[in-house]
Kinemage of the C-alpha trace (Angstrom):
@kinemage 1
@onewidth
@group {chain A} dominant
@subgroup {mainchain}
@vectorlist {calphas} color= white
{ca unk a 1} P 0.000 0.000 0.000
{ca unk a 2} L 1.235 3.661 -0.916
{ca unk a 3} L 1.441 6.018 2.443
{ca unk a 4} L -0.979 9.044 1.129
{ca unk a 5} L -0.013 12.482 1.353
{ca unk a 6} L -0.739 14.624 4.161
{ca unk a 7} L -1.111 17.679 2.018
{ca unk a 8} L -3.245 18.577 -0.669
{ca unk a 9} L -2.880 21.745 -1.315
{ca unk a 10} L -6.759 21.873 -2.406
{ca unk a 11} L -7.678 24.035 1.100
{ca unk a 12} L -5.292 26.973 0.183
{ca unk a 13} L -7.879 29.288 -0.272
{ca unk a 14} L -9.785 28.697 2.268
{ca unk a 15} L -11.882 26.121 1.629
{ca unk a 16} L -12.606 22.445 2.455
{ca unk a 17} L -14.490 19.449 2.435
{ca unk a 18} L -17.212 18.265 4.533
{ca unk a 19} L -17.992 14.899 4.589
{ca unk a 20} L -20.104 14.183 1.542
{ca unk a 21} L -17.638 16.409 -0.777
{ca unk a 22} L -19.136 19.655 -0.171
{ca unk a 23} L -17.435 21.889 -0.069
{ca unk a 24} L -17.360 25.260 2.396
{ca unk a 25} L -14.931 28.150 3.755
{ca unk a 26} L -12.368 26.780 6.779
{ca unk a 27} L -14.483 29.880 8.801
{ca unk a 28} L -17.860 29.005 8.418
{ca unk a 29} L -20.305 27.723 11.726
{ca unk a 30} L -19.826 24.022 10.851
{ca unk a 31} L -15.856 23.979 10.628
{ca unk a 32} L -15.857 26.235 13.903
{ca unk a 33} L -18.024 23.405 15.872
{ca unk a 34} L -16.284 20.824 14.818
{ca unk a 35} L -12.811 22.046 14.654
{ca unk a 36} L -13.341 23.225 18.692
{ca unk a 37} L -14.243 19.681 19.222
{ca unk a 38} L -11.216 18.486 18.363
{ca unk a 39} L -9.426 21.062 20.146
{ca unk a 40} L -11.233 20.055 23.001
{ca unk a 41} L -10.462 16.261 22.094
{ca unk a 42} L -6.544 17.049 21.923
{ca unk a 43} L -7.290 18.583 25.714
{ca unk a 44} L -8.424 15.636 26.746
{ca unk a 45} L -5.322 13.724 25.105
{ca unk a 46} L -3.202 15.591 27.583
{ca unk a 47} L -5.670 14.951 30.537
{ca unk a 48} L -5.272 11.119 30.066
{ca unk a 49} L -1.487 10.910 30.535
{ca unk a 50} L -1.739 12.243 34.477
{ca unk a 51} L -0.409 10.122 36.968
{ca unk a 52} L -3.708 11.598 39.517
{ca unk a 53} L -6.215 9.233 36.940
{ca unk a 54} L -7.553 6.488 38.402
{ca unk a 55} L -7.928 3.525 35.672
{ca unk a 56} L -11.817 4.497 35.650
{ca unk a 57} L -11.117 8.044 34.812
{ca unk a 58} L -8.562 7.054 32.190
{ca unk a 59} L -10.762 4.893 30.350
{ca unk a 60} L -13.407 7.321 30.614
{ca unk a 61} L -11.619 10.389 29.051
{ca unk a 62} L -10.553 7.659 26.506
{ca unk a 63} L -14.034 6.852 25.701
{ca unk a 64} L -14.729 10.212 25.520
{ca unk a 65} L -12.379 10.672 22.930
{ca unk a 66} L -13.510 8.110 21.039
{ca unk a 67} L -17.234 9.908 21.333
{ca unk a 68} L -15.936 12.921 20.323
{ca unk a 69} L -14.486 11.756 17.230
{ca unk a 70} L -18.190 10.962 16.159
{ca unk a 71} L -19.872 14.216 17.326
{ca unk a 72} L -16.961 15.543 15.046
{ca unk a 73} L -17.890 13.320 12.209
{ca unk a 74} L -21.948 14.060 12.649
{ca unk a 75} L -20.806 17.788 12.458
{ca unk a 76} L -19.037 17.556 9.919
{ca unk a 77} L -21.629 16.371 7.766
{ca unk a 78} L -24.016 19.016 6.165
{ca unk a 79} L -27.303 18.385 6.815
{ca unk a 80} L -30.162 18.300 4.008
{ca unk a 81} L -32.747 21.174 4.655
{ca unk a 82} L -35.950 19.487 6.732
{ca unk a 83} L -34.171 16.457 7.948
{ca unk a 84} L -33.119 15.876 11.414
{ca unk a 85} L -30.203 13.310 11.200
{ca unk a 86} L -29.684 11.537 14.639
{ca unk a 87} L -25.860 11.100 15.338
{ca unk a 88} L -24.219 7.539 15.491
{ca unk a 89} L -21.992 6.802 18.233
{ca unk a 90} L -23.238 8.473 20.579
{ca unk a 91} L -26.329 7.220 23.203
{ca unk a 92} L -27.979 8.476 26.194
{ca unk a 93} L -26.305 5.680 28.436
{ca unk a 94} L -23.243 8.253 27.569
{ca unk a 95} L -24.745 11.131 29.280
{ca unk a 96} L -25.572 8.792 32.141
{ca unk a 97} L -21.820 6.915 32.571
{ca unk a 98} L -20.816 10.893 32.736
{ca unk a 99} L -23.183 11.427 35.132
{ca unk a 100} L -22.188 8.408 37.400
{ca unk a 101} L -18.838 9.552 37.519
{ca unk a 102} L -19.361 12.886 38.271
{ca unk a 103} L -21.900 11.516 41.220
{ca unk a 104} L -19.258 8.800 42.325
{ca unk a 105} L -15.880 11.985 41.577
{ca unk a 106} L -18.741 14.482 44.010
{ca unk a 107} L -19.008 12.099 46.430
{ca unk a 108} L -15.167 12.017 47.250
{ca unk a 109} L -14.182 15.560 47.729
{ca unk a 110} L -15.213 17.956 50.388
{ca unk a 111} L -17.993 20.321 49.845
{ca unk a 112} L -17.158 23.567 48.490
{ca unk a 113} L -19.695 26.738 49.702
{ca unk a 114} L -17.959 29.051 47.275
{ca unk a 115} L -16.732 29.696 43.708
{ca unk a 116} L -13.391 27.829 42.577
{ca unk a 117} L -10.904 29.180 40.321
{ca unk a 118} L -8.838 26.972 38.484
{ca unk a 119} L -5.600 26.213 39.440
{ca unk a 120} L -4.143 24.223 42.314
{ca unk a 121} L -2.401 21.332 40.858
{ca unk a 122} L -1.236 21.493 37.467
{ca unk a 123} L -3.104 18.230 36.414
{ca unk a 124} L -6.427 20.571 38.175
{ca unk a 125} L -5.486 23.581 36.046
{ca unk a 126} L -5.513 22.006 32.809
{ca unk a 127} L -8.789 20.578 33.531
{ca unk a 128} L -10.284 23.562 34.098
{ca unk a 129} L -8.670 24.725 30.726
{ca unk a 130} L -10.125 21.644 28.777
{ca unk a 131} L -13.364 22.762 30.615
{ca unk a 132} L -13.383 26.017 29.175
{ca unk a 133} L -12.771 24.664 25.452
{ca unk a 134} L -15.438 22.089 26.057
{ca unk a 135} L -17.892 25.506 27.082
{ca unk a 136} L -16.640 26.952 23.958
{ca unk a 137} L -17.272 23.827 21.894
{ca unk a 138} L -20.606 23.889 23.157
{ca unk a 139} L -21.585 27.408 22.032
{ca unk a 140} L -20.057 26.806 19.043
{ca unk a 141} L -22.163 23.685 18.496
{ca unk a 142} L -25.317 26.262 19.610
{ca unk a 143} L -24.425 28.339 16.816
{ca unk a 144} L -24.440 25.724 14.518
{ca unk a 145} L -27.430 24.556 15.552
{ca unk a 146} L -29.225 27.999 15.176
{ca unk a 147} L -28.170 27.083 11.692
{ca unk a 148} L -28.977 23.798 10.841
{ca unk a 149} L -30.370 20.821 12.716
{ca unk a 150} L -28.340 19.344 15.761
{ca unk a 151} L -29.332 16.475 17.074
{ca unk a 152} L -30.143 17.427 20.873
{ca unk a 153} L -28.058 14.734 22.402
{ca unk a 154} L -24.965 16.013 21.179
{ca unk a 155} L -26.004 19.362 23.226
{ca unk a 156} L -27.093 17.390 26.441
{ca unk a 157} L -23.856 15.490 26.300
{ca unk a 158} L -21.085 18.495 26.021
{ca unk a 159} L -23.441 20.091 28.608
{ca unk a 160} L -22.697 17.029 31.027
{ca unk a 161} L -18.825 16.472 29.968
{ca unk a 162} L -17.961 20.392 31.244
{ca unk a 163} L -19.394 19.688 34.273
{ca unk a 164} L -17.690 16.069 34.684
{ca unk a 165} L -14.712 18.410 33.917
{ca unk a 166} L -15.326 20.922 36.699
{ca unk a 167} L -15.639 18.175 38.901
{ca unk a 168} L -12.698 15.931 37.668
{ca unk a 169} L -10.608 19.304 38.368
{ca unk a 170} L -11.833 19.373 42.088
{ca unk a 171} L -10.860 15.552 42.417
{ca unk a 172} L -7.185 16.112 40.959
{ca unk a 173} L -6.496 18.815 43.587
{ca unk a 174} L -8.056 16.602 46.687
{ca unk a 175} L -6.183 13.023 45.659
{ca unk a 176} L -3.309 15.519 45.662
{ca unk a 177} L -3.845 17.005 48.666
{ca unk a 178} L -3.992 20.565 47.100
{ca unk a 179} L -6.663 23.316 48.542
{ca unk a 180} L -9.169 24.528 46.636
{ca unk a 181} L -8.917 27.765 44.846
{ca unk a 182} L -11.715 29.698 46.045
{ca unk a 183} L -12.941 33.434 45.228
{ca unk a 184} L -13.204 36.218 47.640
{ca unk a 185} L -14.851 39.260 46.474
C-alpha cells in the first residue's frame, strides 16, 4: 500500500471538504463546531497521561475521545434542509456513565460553599482549561445549531462532559492534597 499524502494543497484558499464532498470556507459555523471539538479532544489527550487518573477516569476520558471523534464526524456532515439526522456513536447511556462519575468523583471531595478558580495542581489547572474549550465547543455547536439541525443529544452530552470536567478538576487537587482555589470578592 502507498502512504498518502498529508497535504493537498486543495484548502489553500480557504476552503474544504465536509464529509459528503461539499465543499465550504475553513471559517464558516460548521468547521468552527467541529474544529473546537477536536481542540477540546486534543485537551483531553493531555488529561489522560496524568499520573492523579484512576484507571476508571482514564478509560473514561478515553471513551470520551472516542465519542468525540463521532460528534466531530456528525458535524461535519451538512445536513439536508428538513431532515433531522440523529448522530451515530453516541447514546444516552453516555450522558448517564458521565453522570455516574461525576456523582461517584462528588461524592469524594469535600464540599465547596464558594466559587473555585482553576488552578491548584497542574493536572487541576488544565482541567479547568479543557473545561473552558469544552464551554466553547458547546456554544459553538449552539451556533451551529441555530443554523442547521443538531441532534439534541450532542447538546445534552457536552453540557454534562464540562461539568464532569469541573468536577474531575476538584478531584485532581483533593487526591493531591492541594486546597481549593476559592474566590473572595
Amino acid at each position: 500500500m502507498e502512504k498518502s499524502m498529508l497535504y493537498t494543497g486543495t484548502g489553500d484558499a480557504g476552503m474544504t471538504s465536509l464529509v459528503g464532498g461539499k465543499r465550504a470556507p475553513k471559517n464558516c459555523t460548521r468547521l468552527e463546531a467541529y474544529g473546537t471539538v477536536d481542540e477540546f479532544s486534543s485537551h483531553l489527550g493531555l488529561l489522560i497521561t496524568f499520573e492523579a487518573n484512576s484507571a476508571a477516569v482514564r478509560a473514561l476520558l478515553t471513551a470520551v475521545q472516542h465519542r468525540l471523534f463521532s460528534v466531530g464526524a456528525y458535524l461535519a456532515t451538512d445536513v439536508e434542509p428538513g431532515t433531522e439526522p440523529r448522530i451515530t456513536g453516541l447514546t444516552e447511556a453516555d450522558i448517564k456513565e458521565i453522570e455516574q462519575s461525576i456523582d461517584a468523583l462528588d461524592a469524594e471531595v469535600p464540599k465547596v460553599h464558594a466559587f473555585v478558580l482553576p488552578g491548584g495542581t497542574r493536572d487541576s489547572a488544565e482541567a479547568h482549561i479543557t473545561r473552558t474549550v469544552c464551554r466553547r465547543a458547546e456554544r459553538r455547536i449552539l451556533a451551529l445549531a441555530a443554523e442547521s439541525y443538531v441532534d439534541p443529544l450532542v447538546l445534552s452530552y457536552f453540557n454534562r462532559l464540562s461539568d464532569w470536567l469541573f468536577i474531575l478538576a476538584r478531584y485532581y487537587n483533593y487526591r493531591s492534597g492541594v486546597a481549593e482555589i476559592t474566590w473572595h470578592s
